[in-house]
C-alpha positions as CSV (number, residue, x, y, z in Angstrom):
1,X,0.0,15.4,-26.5
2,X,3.0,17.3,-24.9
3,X,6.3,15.3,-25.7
4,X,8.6,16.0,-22.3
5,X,11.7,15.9,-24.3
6,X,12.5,14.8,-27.9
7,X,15.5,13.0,-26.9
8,X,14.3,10.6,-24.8
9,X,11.2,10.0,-26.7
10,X,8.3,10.1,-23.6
11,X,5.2,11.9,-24.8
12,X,1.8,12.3,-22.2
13,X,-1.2,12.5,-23.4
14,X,-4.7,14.2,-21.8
15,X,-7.3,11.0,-21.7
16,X,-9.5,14.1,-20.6
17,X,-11.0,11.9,-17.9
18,X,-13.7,13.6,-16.0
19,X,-11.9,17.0,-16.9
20,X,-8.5,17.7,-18.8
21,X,-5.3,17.3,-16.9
22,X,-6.5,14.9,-14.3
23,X,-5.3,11.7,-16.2
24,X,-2.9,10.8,-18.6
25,X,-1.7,8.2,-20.7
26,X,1.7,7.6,-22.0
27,X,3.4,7.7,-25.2
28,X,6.9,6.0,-25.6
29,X,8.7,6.5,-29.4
30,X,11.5,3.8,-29.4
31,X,12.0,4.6,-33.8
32,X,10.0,3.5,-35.3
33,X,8.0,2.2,-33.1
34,X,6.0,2.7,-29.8
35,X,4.2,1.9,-26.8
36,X,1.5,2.8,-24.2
37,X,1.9,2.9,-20.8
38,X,-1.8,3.1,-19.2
39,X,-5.0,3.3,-21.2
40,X,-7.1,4.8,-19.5
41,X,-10.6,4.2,-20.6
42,X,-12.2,3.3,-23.9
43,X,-13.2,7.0,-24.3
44,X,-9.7,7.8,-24.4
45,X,-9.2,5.9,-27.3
46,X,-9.4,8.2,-29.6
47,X,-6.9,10.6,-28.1
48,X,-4.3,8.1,-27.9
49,X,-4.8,7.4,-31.6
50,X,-4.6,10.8,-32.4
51,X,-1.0,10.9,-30.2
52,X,0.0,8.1,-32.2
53,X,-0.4,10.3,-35.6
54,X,1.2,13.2,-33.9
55,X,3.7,11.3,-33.7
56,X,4.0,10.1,-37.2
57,X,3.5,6.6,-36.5
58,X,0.3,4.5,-37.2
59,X,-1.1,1.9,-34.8
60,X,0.8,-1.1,-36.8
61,X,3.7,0.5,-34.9
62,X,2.4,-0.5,-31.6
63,X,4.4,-3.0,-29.9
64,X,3.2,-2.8,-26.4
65,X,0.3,-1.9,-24.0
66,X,1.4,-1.7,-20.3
67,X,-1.1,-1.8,-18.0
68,X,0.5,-0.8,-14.4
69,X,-3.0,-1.8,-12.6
70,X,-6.2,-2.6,-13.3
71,X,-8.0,0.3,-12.1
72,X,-10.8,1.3,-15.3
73,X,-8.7,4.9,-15.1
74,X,-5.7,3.3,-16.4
75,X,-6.6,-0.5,-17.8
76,X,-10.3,0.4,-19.3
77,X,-9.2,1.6,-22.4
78,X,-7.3,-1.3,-22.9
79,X,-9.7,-3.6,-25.0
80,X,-10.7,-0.9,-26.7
81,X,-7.2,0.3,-28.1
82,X,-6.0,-3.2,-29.0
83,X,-8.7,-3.8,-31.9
84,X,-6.4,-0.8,-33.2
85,X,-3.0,-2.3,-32.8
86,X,-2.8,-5.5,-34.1
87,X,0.6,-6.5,-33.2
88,X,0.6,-4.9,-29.5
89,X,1.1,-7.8,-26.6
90,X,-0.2,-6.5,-23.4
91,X,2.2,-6.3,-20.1
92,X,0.7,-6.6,-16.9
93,X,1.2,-8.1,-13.3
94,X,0.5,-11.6,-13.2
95,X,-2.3,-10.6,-11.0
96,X,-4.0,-8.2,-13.6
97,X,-3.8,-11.0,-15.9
98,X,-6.9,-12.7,-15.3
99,X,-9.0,-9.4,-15.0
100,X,-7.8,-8.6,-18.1
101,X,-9.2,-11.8,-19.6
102,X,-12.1,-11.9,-17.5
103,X,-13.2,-8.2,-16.2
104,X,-16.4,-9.1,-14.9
105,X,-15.3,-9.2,-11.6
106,X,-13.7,-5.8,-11.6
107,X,-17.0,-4.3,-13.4
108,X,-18.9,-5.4,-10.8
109,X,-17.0,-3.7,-8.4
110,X,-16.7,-0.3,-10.2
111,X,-20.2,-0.1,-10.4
112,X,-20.8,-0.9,-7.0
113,X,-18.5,2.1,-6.3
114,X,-20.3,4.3,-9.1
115,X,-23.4,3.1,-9.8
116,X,-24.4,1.6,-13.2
117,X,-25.0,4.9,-14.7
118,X,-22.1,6.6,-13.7
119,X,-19.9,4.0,-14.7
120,X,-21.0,3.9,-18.1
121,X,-20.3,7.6,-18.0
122,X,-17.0,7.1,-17.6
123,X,-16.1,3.8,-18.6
124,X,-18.2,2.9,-21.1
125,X,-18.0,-1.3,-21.8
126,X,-15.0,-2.7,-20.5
127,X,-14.5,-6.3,-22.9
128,X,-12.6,-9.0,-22.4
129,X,-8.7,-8.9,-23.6
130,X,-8.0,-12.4,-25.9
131,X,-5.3,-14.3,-23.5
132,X,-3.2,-15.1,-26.5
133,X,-2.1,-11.3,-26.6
134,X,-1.8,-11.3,-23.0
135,X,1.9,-11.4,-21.3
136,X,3.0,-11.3,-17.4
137,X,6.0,-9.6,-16.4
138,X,8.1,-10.8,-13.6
139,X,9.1,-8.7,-10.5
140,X,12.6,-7.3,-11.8
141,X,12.3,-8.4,-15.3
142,X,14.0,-6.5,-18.1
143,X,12.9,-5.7,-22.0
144,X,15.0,-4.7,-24.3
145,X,12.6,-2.5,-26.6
146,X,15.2,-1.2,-30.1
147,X,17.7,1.3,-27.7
148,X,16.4,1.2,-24.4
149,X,15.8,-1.2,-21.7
150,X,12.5,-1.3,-20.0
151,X,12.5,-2.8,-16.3
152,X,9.5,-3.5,-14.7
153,X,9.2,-4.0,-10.7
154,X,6.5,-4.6,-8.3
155,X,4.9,-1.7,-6.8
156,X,2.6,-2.7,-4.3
157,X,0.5,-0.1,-1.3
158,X,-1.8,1.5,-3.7
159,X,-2.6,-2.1,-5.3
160,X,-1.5,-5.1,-4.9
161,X,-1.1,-6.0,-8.4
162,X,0.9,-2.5,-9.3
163,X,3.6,-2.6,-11.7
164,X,6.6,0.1,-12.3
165,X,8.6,0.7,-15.3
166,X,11.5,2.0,-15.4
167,X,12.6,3.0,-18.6
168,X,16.6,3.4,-19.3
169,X,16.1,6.0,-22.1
170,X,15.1,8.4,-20.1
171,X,16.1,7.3,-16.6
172,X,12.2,8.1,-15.5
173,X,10.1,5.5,-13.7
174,X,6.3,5.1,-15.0
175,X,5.0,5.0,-11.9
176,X,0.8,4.3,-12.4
177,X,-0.6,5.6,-8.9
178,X,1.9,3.7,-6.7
179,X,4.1,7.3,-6.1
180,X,0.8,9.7,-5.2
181,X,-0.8,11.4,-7.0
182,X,-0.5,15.5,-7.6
183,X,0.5,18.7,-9.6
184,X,3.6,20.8,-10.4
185,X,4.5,24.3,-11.5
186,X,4.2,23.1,-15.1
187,X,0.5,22.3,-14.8
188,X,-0.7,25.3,-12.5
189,X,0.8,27.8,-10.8
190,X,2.4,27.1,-7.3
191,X,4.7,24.5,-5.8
192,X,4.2,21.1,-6.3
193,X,2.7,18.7,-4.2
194,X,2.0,14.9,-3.5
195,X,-0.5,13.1,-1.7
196,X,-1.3,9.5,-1.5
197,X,-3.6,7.5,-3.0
198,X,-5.8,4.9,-1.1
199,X,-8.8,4.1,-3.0
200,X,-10.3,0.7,-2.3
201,X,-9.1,-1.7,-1.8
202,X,-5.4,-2.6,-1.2
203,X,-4.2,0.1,0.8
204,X,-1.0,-0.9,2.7
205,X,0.8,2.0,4.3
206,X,4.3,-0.3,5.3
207,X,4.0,-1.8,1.7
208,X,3.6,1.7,-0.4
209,X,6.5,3.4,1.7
210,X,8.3,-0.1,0.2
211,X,7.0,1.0,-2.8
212,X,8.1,4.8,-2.6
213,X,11.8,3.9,-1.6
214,X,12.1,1.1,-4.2
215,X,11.5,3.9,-7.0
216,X,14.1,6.3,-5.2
217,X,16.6,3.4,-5.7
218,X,15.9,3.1,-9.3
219,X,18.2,6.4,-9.5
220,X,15.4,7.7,-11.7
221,X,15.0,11.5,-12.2
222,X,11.8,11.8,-12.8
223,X,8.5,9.7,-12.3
224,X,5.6,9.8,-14.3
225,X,2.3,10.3,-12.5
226,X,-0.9,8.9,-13.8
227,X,-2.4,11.6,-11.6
228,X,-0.4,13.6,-13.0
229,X,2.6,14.2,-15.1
230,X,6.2,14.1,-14.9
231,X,7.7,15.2,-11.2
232,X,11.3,16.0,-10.4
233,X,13.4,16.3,-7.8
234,X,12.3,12.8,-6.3
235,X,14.2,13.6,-2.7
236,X,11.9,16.1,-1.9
237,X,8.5,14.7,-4.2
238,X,9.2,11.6,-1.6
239,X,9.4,13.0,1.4
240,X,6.0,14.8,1.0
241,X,4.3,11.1,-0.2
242,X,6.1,9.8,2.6
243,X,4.2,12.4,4.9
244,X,1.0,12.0,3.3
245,X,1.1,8.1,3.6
246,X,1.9,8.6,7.4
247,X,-1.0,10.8,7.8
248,X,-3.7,8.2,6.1
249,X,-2.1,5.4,8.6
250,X,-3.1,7.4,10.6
251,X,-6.4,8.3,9.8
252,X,-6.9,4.8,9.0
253,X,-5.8,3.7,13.1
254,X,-8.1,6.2,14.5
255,X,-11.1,5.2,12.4
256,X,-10.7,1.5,13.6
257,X,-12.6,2.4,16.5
258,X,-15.3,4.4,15.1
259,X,-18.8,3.0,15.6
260,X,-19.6,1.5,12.3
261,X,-22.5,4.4,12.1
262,X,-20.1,7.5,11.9
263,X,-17.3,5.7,10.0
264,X,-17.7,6.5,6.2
265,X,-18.5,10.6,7.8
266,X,-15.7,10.6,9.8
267,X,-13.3,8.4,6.8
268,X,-14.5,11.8,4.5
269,X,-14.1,14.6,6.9
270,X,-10.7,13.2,8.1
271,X,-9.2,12.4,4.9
272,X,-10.6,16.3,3.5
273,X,-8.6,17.7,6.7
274,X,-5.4,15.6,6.2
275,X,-5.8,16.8,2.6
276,X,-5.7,20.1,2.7
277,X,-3.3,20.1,5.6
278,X,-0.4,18.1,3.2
279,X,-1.7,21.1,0.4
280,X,-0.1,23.7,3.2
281,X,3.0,21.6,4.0
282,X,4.2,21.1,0.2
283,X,4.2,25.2,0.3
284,X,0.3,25.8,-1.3
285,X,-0.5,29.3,-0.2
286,X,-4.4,28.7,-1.5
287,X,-5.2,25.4,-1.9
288,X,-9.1,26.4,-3.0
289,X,-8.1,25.3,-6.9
290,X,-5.7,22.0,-5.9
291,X,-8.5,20.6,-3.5
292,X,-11.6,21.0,-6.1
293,X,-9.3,19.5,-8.4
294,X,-8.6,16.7,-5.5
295,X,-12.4,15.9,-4.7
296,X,-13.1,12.8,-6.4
297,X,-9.8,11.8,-5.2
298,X,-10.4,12.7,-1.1
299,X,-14.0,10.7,-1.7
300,X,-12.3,7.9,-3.0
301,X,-9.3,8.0,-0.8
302,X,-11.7,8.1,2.1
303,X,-13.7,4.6,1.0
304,X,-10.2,3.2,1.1
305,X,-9.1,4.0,4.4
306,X,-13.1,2.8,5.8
307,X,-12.9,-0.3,4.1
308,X,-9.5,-0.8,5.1
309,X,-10.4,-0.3,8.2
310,X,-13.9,-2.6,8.7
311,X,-11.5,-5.1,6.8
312,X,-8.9,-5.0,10.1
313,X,-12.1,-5.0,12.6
314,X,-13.6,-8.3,10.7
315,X,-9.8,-9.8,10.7
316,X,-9.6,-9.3,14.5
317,X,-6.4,-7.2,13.9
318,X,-6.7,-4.6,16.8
């Protein structure tokens, strides 16, 4: 658990999800009390726990888990780390709701993706949340959680059912995967960077540049990454998602008229190329260590942009 600042109370923690640093959960100390933001998956359980001691708390404490999507990386865990809190309510998009109730749907898909035993890997079993500790937050609507106020927004282009928070303690937005995904100085050495993310299957270039201003108007200074950690100077981590996003439009125009045969090749090879051409941009003299750490991400980022694209041929949108 590394706590960004003991003032403001915001503490991330490693789900060590595939490989350390790659996904994190977060930790928010409000006195005596706290709250998750993201859960990651049921195997991260344990380290979230083990945050909570750190921080001197026990999981009576617990008054919230926030679910910004309902992607396994970040709502998986869920289940799993309620049977530990007993008086945690669950915050989520309206449109996570019933997932969350009933994630048989969403397995399904994940292991469609995966494959059953890769998804077990990972996930593990993902059970159903009891609806009675289930609450939806409204587009704009405000909590006021001991001294701070936490507002939560809609954050669509990654997902359509993507929540933000922005919490008034720290003036930081907790941003899920709707402002990129990438690294900074204080993970690894060289400048920071951003990328988007447009893994199946909402991806909606107009709606996350929506998404990225609607954070900048927050007046944030920083944004929490799922994908990962905190990231300063938003002017500048902006204008290199902005880039990134125009790029997978791209990518994502030109592969509408690829035969159906070469589109999931050319999805991979275009998105890999775009990639490492953003890596140079941010300022990334070597980007051998930032695109290994980025290959599950470019494979998944590459399904998006083909099934975006079959989606607009079977639409009759070109």
């Amino acid at each position: 658990m590394k706590l960004e600042d003991e003032q403001i109370s915001v503490a991330l923690v490693d789900c060590h999800y595939k490989a350390p640093e790659r996904a994190a959960a977060y930790l928010m100390i409000e006195g005596d009390r706290a709250a998750f933001v993201d859960n990651n998956t049921v195997h991260a359980v344990p380290e979230l726990l083990e945050a909570l001691r750190k921080s001197g708390l026990d999981p009576e404490r617990v008054d919230y888990l926030i679910v910004t999507h309902v992607h396994l990386d970040h709502a998986g865990g869920t289940a799993g780390l309620l049977k530990h809190c007993p008086n945690a309510t669950v915050l989520a998009h309206p449109k996570s709701v019933r997932h969350l109730i009933a994630p048989d749907r969403l397995v399904a898909g994940a292991k469609a993706v995966y494959g059953e035993e890769t998804f077990t890997r990972l996930y593990g079993v993902i059970e159903p949340i009891p609806e009675s500790r289930l609450r939806a937050v409204q587009d704009g609507e405000t909590l006021v959680w001991g001294g701070r106020t936490l507002t939560f927004f809609y954050t669509p282009g990654h997902a359509s059912h993507h929540i933000g928070i922005h919490d008034s303690r720290s003036n930081s937005v907790l941003a899920g995967d709707a402002f990129g995904l990438g690294l900074t100085d204080a993970i690894r050495p060289g400048p920071s960077f951003l990328i988007a993310t447009t893994a199946p299957s909402d991806f909606d270039a107009e709606l996350s540049r929506k998404t990225v201003h609607r954070i900048l108007e927050t007046g944030a200074d920083r944004v929490y990454l799922a994908h990962f950690g905190a990231h300063n100077s938003l002017d500048r981590s902006a204008s290199m998602l902005l880039r990134s996003i125009d790029q997978m439009e791209d990518l994502l125009k030109a592969a509408i008229t690829v035969p159906e045969e070469k589109m999931d090749a050319f999805c991979l090879d275009g998105v890999r190329a775009a990639t490492e051409d953003q890596l140079r941009w941010c300022g990334v003299q070597d980007p051998a260590f930032d695109l290994e750490w980025l290959e599950g991400d470019m494979e998944l980022n590459a399904m998006g942009i083909a099934y975006a694209a079959r989606h607009t041929r079977q639409n009759h949108r070109v």
